[in-house]
N, C-alpha and C positions, 0 to 999 in steps of 0.2 A: 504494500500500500504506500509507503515512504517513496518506491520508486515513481509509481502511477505519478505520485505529487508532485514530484521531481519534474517529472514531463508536461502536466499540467501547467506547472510554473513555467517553465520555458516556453512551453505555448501562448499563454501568453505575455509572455514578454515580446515573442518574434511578435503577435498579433498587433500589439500595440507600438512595435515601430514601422513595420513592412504589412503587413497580415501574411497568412498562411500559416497561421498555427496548427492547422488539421492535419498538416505534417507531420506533426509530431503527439498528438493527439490519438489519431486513428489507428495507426500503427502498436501503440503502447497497450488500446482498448482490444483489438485484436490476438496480444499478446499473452493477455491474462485470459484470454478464453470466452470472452464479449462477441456474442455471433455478429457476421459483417453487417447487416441489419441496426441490429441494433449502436452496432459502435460507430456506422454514419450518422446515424440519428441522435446519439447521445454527444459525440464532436459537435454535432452541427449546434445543437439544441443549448450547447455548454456556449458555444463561443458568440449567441445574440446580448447577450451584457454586454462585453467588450464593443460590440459595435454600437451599440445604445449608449454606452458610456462616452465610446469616440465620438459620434456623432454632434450626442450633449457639450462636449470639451471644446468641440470644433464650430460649433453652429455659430460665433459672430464672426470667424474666418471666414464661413461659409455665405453668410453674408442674402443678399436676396439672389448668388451665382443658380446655378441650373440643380439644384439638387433636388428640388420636388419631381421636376420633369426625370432626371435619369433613375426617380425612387419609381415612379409610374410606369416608367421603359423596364426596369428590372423586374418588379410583381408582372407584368401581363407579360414578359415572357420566361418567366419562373414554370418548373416542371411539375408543381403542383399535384406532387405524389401520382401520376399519370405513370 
């Protein structure tokens, strides 16, 4: 379990300077014996605070730039468990 945290932690930390913490994430979850299923869904499911939190940190950067529009462009073509 200390390891699992290990990689958690590094996760995010890549997440929150680069992203792609699922690197390191999924990998670890399938390690311990987390069916592939479940351990996309528990990666993915883990890493929406970080980006909720980036988001919030970021949003007077962000300013009125195009971010609603690329938030609209991502959900409608999100694979919506299909």
């Amino acid at each position: 379990m200390l390891e699992l945290s290990g990689w958690a932690l590094l996760a995010g930390l890549v997440n929150a300077l680069a992203g792609g913490g699922l690197f390191f994430t999924l990998p670890a979850l399938l390690a311990i014996g987390v069916p592939s299923t479940g351990a996309v869904a528990t990666a993915s499911v883990a890493s929406w605070p970080g980006y909720l939190s980036a988001f919030w940190g970021m949003r007077r950067q962000l300013g009125s730039g195009p971010w609603l529009a690329l938030t609209i462009v991502g959900l409608s073509g999100g694979d919506w468990g299909r």
